[in-house]
N, C-alpha and C positions, 0 to 999 in steps of 0.2 A: 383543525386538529394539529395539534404540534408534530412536524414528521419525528419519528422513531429512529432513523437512520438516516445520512448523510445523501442515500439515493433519492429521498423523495422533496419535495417543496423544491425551497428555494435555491437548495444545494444540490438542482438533480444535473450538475454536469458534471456528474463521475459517468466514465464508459466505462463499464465491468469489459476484461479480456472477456472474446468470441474468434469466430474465425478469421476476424477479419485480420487478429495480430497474427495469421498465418497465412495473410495473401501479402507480395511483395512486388511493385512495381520495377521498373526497368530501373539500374542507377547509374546513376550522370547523365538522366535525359535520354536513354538509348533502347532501347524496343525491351518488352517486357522479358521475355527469356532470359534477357540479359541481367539475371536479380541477385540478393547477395546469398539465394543456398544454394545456384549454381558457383557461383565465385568460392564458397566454401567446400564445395564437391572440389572442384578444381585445386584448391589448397590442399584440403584431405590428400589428392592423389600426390602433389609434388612433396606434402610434411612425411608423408608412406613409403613413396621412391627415394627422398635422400635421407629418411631415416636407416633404412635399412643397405644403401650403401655404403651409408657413415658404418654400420654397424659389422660388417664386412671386412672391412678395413683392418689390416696389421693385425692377423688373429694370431693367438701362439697356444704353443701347445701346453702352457701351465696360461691359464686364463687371467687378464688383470682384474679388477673389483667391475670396472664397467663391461668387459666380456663376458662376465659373468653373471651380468644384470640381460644384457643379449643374449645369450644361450637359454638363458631360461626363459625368458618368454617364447623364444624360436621352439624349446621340448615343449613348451607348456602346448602350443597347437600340433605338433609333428607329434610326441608320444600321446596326448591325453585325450587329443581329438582326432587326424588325421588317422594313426597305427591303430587305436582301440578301435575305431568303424570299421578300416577299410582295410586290416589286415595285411597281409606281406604285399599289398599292390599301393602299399600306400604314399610310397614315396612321391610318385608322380602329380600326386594333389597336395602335395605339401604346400609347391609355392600358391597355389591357387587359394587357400583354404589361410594360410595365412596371412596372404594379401588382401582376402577379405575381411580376417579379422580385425586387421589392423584400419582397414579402409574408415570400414562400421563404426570400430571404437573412435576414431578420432572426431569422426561425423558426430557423434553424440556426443562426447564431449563439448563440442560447441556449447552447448548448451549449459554448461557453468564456467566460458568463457566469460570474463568480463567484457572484453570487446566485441562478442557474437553474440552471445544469449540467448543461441534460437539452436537444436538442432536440426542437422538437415535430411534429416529421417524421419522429419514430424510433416514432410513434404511429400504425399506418398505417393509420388511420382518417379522420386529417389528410391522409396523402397521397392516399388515395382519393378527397376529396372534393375536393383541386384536380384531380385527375386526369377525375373527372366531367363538373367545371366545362368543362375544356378539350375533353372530351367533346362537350358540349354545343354551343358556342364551333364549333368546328371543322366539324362536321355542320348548326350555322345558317347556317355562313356557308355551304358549299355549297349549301345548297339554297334561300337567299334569291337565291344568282347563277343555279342554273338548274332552279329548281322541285325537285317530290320526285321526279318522274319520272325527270329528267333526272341529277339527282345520285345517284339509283341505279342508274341504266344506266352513267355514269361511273366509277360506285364498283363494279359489280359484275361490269360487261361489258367490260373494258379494247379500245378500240379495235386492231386489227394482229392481234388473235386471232380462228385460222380457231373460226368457229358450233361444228362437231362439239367442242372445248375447253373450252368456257365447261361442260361438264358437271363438269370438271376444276376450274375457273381460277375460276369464281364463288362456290363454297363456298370456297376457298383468300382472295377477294378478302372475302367479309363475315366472315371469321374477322379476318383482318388489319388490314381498317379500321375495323370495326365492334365485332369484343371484344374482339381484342390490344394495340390500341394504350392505351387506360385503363387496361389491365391493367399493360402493360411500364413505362407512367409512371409511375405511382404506385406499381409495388416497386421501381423502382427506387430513387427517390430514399426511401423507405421504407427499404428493404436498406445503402443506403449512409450514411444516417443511423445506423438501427441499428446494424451493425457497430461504425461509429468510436465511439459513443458506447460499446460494449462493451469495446473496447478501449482505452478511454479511463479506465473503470472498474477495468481489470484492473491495469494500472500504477498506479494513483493509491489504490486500496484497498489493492491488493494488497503494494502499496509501501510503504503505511503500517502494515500489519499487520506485517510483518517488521522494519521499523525499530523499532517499540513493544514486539513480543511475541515476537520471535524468540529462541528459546533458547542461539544461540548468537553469534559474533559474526562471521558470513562471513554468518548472516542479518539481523543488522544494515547491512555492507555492500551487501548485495544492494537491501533496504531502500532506501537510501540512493539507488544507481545506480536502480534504478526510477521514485523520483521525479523522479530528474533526467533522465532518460528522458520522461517522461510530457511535458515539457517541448515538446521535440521533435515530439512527437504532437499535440499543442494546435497549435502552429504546422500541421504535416501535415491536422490537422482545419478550422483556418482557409480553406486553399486547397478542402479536399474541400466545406466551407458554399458557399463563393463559384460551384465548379463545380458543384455541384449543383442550384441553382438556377439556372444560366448553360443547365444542359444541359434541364432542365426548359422552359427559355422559348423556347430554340433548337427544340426538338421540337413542342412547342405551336402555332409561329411556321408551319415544317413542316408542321405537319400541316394549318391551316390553309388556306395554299399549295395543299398539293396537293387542297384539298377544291374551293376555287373555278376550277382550272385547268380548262383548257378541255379542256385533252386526260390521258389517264393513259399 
C-alpha cells in the first residue's frame, strides 16, 4: 500500500516531538545537572537583577519615556497584585512578588527566544522549586502574624464550623493548604509551559519535515501552511508566558493573604 503520510514506509525517519526534546544532557561534556534550563534559570536571574538595577537608576521626579515604561510595570505587580490581595501589609511582598514575576516571565519567554526555544518552566523541577519557595513564603508569613499555634488553628480549624465537623473539615483544610496548594502551582504552570512548547514543536518540526521530505506536493503544501501556522502559536505562546506567570504571582499574592488573615 502506498504510505498515506511521510511517517510510514519508506520515509519513516521522521521522530514526531515527545519527551525526550524535554530531557537535556550535561553541556560541554560536564555531569547532567549541568544542562541548558539550568544555565537559563541562571541568566533569568542575572537578565532580572540588572534589569531592575538599570531601572533604579537616575529616577526624577517628572519621569522620562523609559521611567515611565519602569514604573509601570513596577504598579502593574505592587497596585494590581501585591495591594489588591494583601492590603495595607502589602508593601513588604512587593519586592518578592515581583521578582517573581519577572523571574517567571522571562523563563517563559525563552521559549520564542530564537537562540533557546525551550522554556524553562516546561522543566518541572523549575516549577517546583518556585512553587516550594512560595510554599515557604506563604506559611512564614502566617505564622510570624500569629505564631504556630495560632496559624494552625487558623489553617486547620476554620472558624463558623460546628466542633462535631472539624473531624470532616480539618483533614480536607491541611490537604488544601498544606499539600495542594504547591502541588496545583507548580503543575500548573509546569502543564501549561509543557504543552505550548509541545505544540510549538509539532508545527515547526513537523512543518519542516513535510516541506523538505514530503513525497509529494500537497505534503509540501501542508509543510508550508504549518510553518505559517506556527506563527500564530508563537504569538498565542507569548500571551500564555505573560499569563502564566501573572497567574503564578496572583496565587502566591493569595495565598499569602489568606495565611495572615485574621479570620478563614
Amino acid at each position: 500500500m502506498r504510505p498515506l503520510i511521510p511517517l510510514e514506509g519508506a520515509t519513516a525517519s521522521y521522530e514526531p516531538p515527545s519527551l525526550h526534546n524535554f530531557q537535556f544532557g550535561g553541556i560541554y561534556g560536564g555531569p547532567d545537572w549541568l544542562n541548558r534550563p539550568l544555565v537559563q534559570a541562571v541568566a533569568a536571574a542575572i537578565i532580572v537583577i540588572a534589569f531592575w538595577l538599570w531601572a533604579s537608576r537616575q529616577l526624577k521626579t517628572v519621569p522620562t519615556r523609559r521611567q515611565f515604561v519602569f514604573e509601570y510595570f513596577y504598579e502593574f505587580i505592587r497596585n494590581g497584585v501585591a495591594r489588591d490581595a494583601l492590603g495595607h501589609d502589602f508593601r513588604k511582598y512587593v519586592p518578592y512578588l515581583l521578582g517573581l514575576f519577572s523571574f517567571i516571565w522571562v523563563n517563559n519567554l525563552f521559549e520564542i527566544f530564537f537562540l533557546t526555544m525551550f522554556p524553562t518552566m516546561a522543566n518541572i523541577g523549575y516549577a517546583w522549586a518556585l512553587a516550594i519557595i512560595a510554599w515557604i513564603v506563604y506559611n512564614w508569613a502566617g505564622v510570624r502574624r500569629h505564631g504556630v499555634g495560632g496559624y494552625l488553628r487558623r489553617s486547620l480549624f476554620p472558624s463558623g464550623v460546628p466542633a462535631p465537623l472539624y473531624v470532616l473539615v480539618t483533614p480536607i483544610e491541611f490537604m488544601s493548604n498544606i499539600l495542594i496548594r504547591p502541588l496545583t502551582l507548580g503543575l500548573r504552570l509546569f502543564g501549561n509551559m509543557f504543552a505550548g512548547h509541545l505544540v510549538v514543536l509539532v508545527f515547526v518540526v513537523g512543518g519542516s519535515y513535510l516541506m523538505l521530505h514530503g513525497s509529494q506536493p500537497i505534503y509540501h503544501v501542508a509543510g508550508v501552511v504549518s510553518l505559517l501556522f506556527s506563527f500564530l502559536i508563537f504569538a498565542l505562546e507569548l500571551l500564555v508566558c505573560t499569563l502564566q506567570a501573572y497567574i503564578f504571582t496572583v496565587l502566591t499574592a493569595q495565598y499569602v493573604a489568606s495565611s495572615i488573615a485574621d479570620e478563614h
